[in-house]
PyMOL CGO cylinders between C-alpha atoms (Angstrom):
from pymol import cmd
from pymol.cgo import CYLINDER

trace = [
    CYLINDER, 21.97, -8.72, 23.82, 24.90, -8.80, 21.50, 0.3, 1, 1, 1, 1, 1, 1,
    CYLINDER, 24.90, -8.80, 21.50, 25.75, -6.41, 18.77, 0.3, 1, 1, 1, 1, 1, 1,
    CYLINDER, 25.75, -6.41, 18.77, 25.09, -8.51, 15.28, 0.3, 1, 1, 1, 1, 1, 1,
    CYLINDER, 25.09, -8.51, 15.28, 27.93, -7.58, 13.78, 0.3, 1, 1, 1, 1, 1, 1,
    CYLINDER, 27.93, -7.58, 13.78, 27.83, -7.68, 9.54, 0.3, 1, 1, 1, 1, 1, 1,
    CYLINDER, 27.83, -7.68, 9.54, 31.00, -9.41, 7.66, 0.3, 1, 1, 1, 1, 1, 1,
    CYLINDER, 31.00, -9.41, 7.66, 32.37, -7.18, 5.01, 0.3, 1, 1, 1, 1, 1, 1,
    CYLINDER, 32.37, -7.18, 5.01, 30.32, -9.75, 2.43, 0.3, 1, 1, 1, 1, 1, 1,
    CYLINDER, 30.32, -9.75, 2.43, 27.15, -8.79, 4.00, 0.3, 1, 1, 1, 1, 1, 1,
    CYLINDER, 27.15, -8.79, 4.00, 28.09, -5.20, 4.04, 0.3, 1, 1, 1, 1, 1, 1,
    CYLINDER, 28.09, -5.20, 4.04, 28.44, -5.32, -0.20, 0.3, 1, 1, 1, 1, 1, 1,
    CYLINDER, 28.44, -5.32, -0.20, 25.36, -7.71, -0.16, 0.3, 1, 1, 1, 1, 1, 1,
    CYLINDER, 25.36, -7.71, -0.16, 23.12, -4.93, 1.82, 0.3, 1, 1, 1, 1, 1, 1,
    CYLINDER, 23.12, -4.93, 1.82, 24.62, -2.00, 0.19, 0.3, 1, 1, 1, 1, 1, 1,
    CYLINDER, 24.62, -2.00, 0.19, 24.22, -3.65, -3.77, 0.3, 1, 1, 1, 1, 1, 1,
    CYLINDER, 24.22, -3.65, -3.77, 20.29, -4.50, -2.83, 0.3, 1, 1, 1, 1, 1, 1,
    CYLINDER, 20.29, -4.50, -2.83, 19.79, -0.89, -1.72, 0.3, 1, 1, 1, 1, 1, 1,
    CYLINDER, 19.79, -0.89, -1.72, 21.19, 0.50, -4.52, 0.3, 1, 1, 1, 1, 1, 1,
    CYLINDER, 21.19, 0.50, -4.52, 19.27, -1.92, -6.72, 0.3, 1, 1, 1, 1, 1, 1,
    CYLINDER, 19.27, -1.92, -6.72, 15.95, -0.88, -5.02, 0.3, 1, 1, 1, 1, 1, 1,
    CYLINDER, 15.95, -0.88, -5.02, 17.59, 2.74, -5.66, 0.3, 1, 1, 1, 1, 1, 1,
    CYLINDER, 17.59, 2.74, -5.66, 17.56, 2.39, -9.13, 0.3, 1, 1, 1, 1, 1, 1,
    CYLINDER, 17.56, 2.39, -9.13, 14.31, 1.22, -9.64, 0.3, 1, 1, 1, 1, 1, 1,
    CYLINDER, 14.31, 1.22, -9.64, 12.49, 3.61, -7.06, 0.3, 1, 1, 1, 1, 1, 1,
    CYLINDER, 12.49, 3.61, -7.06, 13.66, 6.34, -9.52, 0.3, 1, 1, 1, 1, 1, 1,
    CYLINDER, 13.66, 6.34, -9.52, 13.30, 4.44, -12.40, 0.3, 1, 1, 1, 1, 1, 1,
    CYLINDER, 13.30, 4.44, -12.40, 9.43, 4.26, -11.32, 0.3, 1, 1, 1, 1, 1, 1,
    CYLINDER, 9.43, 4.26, -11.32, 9.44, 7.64, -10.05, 0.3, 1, 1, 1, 1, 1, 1,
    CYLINDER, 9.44, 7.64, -10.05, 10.40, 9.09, -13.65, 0.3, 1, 1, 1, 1, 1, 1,
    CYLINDER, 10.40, 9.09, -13.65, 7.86, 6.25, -15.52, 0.3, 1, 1, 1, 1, 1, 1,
    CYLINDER, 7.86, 6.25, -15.52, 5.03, 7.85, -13.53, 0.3, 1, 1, 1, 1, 1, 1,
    CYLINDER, 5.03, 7.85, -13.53, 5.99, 11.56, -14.03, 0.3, 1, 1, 1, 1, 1, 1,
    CYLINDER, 5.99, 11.56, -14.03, 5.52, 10.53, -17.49, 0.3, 1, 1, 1, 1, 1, 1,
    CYLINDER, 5.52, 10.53, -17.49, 2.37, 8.41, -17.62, 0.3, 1, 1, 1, 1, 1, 1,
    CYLINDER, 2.37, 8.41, -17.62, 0.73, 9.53, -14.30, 0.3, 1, 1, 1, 1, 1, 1,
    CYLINDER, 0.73, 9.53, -14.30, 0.22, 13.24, -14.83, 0.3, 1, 1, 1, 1, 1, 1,
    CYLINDER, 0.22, 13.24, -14.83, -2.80, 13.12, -12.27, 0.3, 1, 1, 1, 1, 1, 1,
    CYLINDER, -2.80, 13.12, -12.27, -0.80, 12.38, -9.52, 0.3, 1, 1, 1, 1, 1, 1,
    CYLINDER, -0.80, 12.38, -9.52, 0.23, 15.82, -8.86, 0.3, 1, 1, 1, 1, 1, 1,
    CYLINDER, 0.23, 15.82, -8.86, -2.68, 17.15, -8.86, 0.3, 1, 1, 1, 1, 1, 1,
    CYLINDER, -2.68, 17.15, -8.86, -4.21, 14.47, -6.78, 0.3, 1, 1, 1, 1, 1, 1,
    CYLINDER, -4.21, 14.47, -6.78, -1.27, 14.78, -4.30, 0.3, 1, 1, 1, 1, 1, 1,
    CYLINDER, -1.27, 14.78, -4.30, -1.32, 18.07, -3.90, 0.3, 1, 1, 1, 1, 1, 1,
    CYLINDER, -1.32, 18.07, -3.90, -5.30, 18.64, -3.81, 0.3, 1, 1, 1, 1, 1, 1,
    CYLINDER, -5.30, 18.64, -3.81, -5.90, 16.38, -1.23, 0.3, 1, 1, 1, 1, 1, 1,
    CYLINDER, -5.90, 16.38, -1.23, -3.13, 17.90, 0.85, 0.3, 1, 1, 1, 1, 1, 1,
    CYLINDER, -3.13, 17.90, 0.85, -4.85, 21.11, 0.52, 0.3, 1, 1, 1, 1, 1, 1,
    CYLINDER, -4.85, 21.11, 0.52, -8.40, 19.70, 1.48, 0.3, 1, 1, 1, 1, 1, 1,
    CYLINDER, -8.40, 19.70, 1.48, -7.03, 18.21, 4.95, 0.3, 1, 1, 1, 1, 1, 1,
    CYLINDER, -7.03, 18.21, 4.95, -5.13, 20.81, 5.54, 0.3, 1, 1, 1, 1, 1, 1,
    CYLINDER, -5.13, 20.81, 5.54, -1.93, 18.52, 5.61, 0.3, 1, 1, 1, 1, 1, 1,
    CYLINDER, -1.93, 18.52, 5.61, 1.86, 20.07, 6.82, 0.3, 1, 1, 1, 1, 1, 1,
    CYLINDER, 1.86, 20.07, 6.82, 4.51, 20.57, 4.63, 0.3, 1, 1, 1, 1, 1, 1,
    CYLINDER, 4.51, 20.57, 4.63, 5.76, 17.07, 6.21, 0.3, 1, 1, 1, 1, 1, 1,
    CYLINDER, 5.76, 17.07, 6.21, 2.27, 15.33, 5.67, 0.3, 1, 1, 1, 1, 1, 1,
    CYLINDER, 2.27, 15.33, 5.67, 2.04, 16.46, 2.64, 0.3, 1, 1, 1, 1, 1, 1,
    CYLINDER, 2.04, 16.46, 2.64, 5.33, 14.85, 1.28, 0.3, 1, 1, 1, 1, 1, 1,
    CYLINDER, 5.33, 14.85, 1.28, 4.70, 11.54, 2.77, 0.3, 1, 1, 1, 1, 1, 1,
    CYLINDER, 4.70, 11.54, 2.77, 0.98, 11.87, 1.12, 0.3, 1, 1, 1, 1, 1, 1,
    CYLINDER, 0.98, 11.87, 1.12, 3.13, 12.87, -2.47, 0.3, 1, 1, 1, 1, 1, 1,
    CYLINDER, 3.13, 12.87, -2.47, 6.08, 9.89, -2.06, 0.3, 1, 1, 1, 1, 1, 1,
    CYLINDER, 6.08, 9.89, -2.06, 3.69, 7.06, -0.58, 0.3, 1, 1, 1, 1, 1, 1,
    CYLINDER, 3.69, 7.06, -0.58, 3.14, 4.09, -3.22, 0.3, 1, 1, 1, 1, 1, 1,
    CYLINDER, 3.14, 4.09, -3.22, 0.02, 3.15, -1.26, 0.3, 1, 1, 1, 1, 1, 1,
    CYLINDER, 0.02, 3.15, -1.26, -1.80, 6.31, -2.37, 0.3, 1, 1, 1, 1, 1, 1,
    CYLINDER, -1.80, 6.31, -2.37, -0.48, 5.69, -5.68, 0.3, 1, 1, 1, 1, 1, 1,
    CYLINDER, -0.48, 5.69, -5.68, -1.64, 2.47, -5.89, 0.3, 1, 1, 1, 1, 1, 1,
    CYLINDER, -1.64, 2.47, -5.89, -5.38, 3.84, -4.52, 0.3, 1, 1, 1, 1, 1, 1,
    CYLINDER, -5.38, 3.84, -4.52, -5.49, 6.42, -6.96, 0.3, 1, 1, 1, 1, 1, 1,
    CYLINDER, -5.49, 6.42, -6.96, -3.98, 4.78, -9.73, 0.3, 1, 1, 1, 1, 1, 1,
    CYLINDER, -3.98, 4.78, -9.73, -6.38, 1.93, -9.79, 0.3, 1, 1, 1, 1, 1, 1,
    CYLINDER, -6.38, 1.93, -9.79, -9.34, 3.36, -11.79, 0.3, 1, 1, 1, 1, 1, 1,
    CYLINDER, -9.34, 3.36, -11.79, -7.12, 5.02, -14.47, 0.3, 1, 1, 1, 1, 1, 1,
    CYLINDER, -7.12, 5.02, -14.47, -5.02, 2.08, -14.89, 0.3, 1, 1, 1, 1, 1, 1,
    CYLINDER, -5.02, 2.08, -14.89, -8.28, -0.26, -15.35, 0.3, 1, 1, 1, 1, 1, 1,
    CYLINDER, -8.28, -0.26, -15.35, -9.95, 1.83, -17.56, 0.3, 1, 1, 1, 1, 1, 1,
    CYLINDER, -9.95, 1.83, -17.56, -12.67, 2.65, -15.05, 0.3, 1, 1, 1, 1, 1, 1,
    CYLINDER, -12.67, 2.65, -15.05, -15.28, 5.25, -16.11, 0.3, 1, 1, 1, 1, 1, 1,
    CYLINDER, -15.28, 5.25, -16.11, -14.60, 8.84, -14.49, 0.3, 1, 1, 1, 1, 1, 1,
    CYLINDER, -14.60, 8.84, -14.49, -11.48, 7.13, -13.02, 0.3, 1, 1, 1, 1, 1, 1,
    CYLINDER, -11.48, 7.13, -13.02, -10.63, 10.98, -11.47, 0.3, 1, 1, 1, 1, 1, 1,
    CYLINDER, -10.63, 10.98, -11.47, -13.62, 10.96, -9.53, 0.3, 1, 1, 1, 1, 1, 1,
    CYLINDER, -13.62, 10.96, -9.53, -12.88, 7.56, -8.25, 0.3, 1, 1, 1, 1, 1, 1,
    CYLINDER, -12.88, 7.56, -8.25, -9.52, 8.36, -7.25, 0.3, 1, 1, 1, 1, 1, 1,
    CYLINDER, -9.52, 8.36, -7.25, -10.68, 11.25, -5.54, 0.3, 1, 1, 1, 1, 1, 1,
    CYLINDER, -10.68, 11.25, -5.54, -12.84, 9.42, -3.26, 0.3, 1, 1, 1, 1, 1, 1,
    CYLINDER, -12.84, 9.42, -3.26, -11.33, 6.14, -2.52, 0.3, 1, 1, 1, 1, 1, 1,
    CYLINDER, -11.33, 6.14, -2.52, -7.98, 8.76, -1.57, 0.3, 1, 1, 1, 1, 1, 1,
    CYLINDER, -7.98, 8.76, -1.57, -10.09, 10.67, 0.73, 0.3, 1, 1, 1, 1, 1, 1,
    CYLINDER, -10.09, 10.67, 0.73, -11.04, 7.82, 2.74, 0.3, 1, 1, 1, 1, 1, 1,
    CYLINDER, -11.04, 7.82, 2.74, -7.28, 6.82, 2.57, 0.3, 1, 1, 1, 1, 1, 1,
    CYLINDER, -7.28, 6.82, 2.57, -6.24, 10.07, 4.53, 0.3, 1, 1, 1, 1, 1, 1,
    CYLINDER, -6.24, 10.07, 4.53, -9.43, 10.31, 6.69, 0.3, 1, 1, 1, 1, 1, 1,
    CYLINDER, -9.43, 10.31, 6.69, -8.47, 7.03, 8.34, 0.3, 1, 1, 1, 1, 1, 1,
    CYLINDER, -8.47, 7.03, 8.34, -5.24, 8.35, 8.75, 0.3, 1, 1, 1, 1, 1, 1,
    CYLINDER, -5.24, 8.35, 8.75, -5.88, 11.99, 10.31, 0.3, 1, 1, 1, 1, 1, 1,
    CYLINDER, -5.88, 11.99, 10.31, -9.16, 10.34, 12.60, 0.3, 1, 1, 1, 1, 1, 1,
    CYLINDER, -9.16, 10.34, 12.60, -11.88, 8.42, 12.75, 0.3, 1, 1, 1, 1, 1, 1,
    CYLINDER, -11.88, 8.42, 12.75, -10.80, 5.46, 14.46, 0.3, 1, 1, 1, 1, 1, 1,
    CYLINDER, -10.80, 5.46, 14.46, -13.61, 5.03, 16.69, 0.3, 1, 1, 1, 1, 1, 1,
    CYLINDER, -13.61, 5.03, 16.69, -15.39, 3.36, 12.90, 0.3, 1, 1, 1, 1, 1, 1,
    CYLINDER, -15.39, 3.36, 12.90, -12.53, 3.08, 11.03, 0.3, 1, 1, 1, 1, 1, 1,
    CYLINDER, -12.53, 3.08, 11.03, -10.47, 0.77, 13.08, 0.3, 1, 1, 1, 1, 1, 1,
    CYLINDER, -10.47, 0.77, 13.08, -10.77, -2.64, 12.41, 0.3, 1, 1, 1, 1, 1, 1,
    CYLINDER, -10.77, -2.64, 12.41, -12.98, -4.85, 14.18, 0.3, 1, 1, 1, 1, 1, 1,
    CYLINDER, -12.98, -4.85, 14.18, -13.42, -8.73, 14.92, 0.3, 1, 1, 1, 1, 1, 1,
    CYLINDER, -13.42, -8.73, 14.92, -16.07, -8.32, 12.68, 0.3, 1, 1, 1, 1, 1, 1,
    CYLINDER, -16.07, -8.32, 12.68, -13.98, -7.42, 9.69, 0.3, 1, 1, 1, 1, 1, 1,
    CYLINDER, -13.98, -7.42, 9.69, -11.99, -10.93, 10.38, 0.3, 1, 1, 1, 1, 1, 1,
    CYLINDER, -11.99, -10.93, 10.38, -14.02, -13.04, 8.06, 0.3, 1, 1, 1, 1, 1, 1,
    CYLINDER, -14.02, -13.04, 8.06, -12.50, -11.20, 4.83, 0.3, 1, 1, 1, 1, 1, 1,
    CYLINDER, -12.50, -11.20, 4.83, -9.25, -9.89, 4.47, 0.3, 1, 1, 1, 1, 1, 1,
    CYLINDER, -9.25, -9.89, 4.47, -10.38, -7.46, 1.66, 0.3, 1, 1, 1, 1, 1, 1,
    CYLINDER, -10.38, -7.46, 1.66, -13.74, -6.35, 4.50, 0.3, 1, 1, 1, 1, 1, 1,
    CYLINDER, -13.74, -6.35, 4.50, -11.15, -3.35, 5.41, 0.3, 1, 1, 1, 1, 1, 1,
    CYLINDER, -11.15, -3.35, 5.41, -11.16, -2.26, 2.04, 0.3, 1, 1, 1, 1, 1, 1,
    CYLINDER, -11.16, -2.26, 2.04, -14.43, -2.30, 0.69, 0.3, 1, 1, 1, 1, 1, 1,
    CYLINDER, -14.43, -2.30, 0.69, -15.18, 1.48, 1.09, 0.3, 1, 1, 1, 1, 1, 1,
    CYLINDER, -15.18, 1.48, 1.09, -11.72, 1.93, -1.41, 0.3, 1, 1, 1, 1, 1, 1,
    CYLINDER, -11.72, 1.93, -1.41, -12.23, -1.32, -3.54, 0.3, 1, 1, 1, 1, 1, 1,
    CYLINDER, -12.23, -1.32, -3.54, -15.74, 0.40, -5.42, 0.3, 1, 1, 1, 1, 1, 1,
    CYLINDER, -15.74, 0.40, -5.42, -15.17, 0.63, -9.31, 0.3, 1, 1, 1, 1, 1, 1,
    CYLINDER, -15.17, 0.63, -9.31, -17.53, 2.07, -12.19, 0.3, 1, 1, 1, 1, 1, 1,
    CYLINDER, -17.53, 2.07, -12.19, -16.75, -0.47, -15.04, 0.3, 1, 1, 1, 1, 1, 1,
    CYLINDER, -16.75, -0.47, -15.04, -12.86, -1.27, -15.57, 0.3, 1, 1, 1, 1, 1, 1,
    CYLINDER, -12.86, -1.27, -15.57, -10.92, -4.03, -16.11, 0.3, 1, 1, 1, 1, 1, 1,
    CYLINDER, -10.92, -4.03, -16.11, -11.52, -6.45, -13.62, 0.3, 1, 1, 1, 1, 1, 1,
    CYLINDER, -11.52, -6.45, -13.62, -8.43, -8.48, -13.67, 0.3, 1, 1, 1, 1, 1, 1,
    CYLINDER, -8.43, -8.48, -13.67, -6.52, -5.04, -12.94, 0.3, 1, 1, 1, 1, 1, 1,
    CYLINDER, -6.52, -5.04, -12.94, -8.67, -4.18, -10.11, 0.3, 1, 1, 1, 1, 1, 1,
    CYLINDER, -8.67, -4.18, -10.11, -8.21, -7.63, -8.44, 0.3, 1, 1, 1, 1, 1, 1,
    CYLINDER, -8.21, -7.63, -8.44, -4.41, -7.16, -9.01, 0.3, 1, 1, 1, 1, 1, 1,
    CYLINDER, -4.41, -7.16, -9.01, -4.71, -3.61, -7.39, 0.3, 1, 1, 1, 1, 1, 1,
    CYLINDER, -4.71, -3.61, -7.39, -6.41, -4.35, -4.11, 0.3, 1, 1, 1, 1, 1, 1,
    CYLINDER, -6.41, -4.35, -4.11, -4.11, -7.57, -3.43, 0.3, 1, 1, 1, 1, 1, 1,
    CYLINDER, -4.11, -7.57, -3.43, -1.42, -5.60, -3.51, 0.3, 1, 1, 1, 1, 1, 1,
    CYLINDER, -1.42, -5.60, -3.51, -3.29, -3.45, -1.23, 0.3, 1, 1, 1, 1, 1, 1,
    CYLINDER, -3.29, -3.45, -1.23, -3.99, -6.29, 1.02, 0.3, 1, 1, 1, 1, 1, 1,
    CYLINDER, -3.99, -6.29, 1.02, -0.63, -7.29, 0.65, 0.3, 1, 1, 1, 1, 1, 1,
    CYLINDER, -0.63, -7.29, 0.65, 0.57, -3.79, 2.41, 0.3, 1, 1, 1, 1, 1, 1,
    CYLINDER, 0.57, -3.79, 2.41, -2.46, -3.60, 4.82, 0.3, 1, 1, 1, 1, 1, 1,
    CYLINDER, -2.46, -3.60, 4.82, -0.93, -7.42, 6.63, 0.3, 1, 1, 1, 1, 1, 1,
    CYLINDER, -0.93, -7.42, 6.63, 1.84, -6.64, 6.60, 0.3, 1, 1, 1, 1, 1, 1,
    CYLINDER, 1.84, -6.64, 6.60, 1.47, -3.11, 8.48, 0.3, 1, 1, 1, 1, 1, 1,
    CYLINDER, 1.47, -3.11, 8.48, -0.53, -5.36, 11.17, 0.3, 1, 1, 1, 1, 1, 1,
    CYLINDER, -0.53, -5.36, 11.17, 2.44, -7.61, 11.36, 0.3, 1, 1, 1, 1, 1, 1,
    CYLINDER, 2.44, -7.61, 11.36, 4.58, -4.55, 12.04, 0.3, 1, 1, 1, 1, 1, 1,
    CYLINDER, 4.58, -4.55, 12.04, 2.55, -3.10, 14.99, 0.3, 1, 1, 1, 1, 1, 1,
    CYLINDER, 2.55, -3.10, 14.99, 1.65, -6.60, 16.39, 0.3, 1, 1, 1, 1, 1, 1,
    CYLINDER, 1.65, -6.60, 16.39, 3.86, -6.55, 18.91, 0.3, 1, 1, 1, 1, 1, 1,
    CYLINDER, 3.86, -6.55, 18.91, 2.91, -2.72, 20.28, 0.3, 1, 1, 1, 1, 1, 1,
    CYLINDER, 2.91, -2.72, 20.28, -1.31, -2.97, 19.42, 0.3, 1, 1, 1, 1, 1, 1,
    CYLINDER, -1.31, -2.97, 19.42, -1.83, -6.09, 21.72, 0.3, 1, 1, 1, 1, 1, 1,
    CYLINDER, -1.83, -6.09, 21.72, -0.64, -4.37, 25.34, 0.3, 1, 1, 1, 1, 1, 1,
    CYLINDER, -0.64, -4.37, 25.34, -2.08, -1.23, 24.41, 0.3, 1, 1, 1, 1, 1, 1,
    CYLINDER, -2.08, -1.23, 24.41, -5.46, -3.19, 23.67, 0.3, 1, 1, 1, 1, 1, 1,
    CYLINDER, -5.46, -3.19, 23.67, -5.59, -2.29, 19.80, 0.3, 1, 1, 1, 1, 1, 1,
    CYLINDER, -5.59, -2.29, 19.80, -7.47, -5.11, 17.97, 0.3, 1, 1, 1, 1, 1, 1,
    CYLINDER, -7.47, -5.11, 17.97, -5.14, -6.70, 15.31, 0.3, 1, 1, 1, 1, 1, 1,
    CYLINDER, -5.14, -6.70, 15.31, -6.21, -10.06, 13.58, 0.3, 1, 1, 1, 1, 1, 1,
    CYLINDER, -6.21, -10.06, 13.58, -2.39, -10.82, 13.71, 0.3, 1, 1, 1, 1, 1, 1,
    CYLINDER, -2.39, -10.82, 13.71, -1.49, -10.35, 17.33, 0.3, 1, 1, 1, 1, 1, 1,
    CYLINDER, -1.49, -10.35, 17.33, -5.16, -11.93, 18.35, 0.3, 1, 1, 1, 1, 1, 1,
    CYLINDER, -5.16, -11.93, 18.35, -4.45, -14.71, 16.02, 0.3, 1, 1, 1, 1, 1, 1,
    CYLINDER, -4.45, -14.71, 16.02, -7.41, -15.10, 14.12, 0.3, 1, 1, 1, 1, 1, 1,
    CYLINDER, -7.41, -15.10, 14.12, -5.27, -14.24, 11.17, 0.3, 1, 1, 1, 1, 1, 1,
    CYLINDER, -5.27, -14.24, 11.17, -2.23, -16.66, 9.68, 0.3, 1, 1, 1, 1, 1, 1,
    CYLINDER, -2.23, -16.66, 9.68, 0.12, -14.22, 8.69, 0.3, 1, 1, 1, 1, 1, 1,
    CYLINDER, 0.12, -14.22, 8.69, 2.50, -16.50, 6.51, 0.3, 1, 1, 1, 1, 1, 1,
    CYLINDER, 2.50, -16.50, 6.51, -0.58, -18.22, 5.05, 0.3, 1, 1, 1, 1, 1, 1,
    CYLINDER, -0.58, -18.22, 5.05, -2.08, -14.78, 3.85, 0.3, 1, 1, 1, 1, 1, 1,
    CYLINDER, -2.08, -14.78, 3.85, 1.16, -13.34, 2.71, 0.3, 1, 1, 1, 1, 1, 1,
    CYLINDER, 1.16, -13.34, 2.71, 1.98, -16.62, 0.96, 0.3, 1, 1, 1, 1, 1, 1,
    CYLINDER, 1.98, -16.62, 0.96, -1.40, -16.57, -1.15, 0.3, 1, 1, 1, 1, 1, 1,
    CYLINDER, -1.40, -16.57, -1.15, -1.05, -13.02, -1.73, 0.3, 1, 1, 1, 1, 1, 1,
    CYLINDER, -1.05, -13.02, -1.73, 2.42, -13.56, -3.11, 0.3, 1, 1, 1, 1, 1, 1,
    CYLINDER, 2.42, -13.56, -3.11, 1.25, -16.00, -5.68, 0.3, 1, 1, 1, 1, 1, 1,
    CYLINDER, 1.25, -16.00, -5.68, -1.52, -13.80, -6.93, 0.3, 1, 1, 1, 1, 1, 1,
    CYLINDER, -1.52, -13.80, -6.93, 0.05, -10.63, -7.38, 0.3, 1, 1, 1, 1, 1, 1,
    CYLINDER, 0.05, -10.63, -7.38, 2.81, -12.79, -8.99, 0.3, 1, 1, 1, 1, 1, 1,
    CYLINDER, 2.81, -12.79, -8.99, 0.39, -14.27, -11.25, 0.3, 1, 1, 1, 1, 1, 1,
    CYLINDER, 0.39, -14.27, -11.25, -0.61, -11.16, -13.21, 0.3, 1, 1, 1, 1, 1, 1,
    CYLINDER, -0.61, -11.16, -13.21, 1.85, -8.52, -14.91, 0.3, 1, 1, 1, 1, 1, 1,
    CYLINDER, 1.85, -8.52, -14.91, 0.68, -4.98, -14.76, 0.3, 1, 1, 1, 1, 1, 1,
    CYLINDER, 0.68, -4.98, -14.76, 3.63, -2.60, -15.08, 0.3, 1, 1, 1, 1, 1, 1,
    CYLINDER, 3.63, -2.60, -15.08, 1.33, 1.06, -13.98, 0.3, 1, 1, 1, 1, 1, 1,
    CYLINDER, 1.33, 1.06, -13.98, 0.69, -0.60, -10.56, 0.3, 1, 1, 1, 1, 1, 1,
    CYLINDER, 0.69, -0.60, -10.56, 3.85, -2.74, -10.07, 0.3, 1, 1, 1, 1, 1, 1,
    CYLINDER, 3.85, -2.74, -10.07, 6.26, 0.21, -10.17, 0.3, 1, 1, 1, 1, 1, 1,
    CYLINDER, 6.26, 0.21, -10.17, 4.59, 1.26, -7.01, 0.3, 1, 1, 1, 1, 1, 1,
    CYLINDER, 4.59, 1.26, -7.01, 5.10, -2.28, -5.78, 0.3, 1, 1, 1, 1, 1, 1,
    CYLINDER, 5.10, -2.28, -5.78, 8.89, -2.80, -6.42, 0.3, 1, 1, 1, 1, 1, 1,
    CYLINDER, 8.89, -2.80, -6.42, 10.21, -1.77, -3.06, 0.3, 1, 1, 1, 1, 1, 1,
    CYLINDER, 10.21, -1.77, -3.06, 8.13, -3.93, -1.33, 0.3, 1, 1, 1, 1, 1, 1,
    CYLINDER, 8.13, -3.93, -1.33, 8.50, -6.81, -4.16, 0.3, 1, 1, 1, 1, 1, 1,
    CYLINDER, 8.50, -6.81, -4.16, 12.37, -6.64, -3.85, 0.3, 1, 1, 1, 1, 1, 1,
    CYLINDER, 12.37, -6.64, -3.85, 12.65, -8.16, -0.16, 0.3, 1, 1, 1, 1, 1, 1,
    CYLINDER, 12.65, -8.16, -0.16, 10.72, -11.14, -1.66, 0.3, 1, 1, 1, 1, 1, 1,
    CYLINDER, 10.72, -11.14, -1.66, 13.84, -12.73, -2.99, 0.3, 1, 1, 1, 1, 1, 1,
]
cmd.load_cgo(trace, "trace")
C-alpha cells in the first residue's frame, strides 16, 4: 500500500487544528479546575476504591467520559448530585476492570441505543433538558467506540450492533449530532470539544 504522503498545506492545516483543539483542551481543563472542584476528589477516590495504577488512575483523572458521568447530576441540579456521581462512576470503571460476562452488550440491548446506559442514566430530580443533553453525548461516545473496534470484535466473536449491522452508524451519529447541537450547555460541552472539533 502506498505511503499517503501530506503536502506542506495539509501539514499547516493538521498542525493549526491540533493546536486549536490544544487551546481549548486547556482552556476547559482550567474552566473545570475552577467550577468542578469535585472532580478531584471523585477522580482520585474512585482510583483508590479499585485499586487503580498510577497509569489507570491518570486516564480515570484526564478522561472527559467520566467527566461527563460525574458531572451530570451537579450540572442539572440533581438532588445529592455527589452521591449520584459516585454511583453512576462506579459502574463506569466496573465495566471497565470486569464484568463482561453481564456487562457486555447484548442483541437484546439493540432495540435502544440509550438500553446500555440505563444503570448510569438514573437521576433524583434535575433539570431534564441537561440530563438528555448529557447522556447523548454519552451515546454519542459509546457508537462511536463500537465503530472503532468493529473491525477487531466481529472475528474475535464480540457482539457489536455496528459490525452485526443491526445498527446504522451514520444514521445514529447524524441524529445525535443534531441533538447535542440543539442545546447549549457550556459545564458538559467543555468535556465535549475534542470530540466536537472533528465535526467540521
Amino acid at each position: 500500500m502506498p505511503v499517503q504522503k501530506h503536502s506542506e498545506q495539509d501539514t499547516q492545516n493538521i498542525s493549526k487544528k491540533q493546536e486549536l483543539i490544544m487551546n481549548k483542551t486547556n482552556l476547559a481543563q482550567k474552566i473545570e479546575n475552577e467550577t468542578f472542584a469535585e472532580w478531584e476528589y471523585l477522580a482520585t477516590e474512585t482510583a483508590r476504591v479499585f485499586n487503580l495504577s498510577q497509569k489507570e488512575a491518570e486516564r480515570l483523572y484526564n478522561c472527559n467520559t467520566a467527566k461527563i458521568i460525574a458531572s451530570i447530576p451537579f450540572v442539572a441540579g440533581c438532588n445529592e448530585p455527589e452521591r449520584t456521581a459516585i454511583a453512576h462512576l462506579c459502574i463506569y470503571e466496573a465495566e471497565i476492570k470486569g464484568f463482561q460476562k453481564y456487562y457486555a452488550h447484548l442483541p437484546a440491548d439493540d432495540s435502544d441505543i440509550f438500553n446500555r446506559l440505563k444503570f448510569i442514566s438514573t437521576f433524583d430530580g434535575g433539570n431534564q433538558a441537561v440530563i438528555e443533553h448529557g447522556m447523548n453525548m454519552l451515546a454519542y461516545i459509546m457508537i462511536e467506540g463500537y465503530n472503532r473496534s468493529k473491525e477487531k470484535d466481529l472475528p474475535n466473536g464480540i457482539y457489536n450492533p455496528i459490525a452485526n449491522g443491526n445498527w446504522n452508524y451514520k444514521e445514529l451519529k447524524s441524529k445525535l449530532k443534531k441533538k447535542i447541537d440543539e442545546f447549549e450547555c457550556p459545564d458538559l460541552d467543555r468535556y465535549f470539544i475534542p470530540i466536537k472539533l472533528e465535526w467540521g
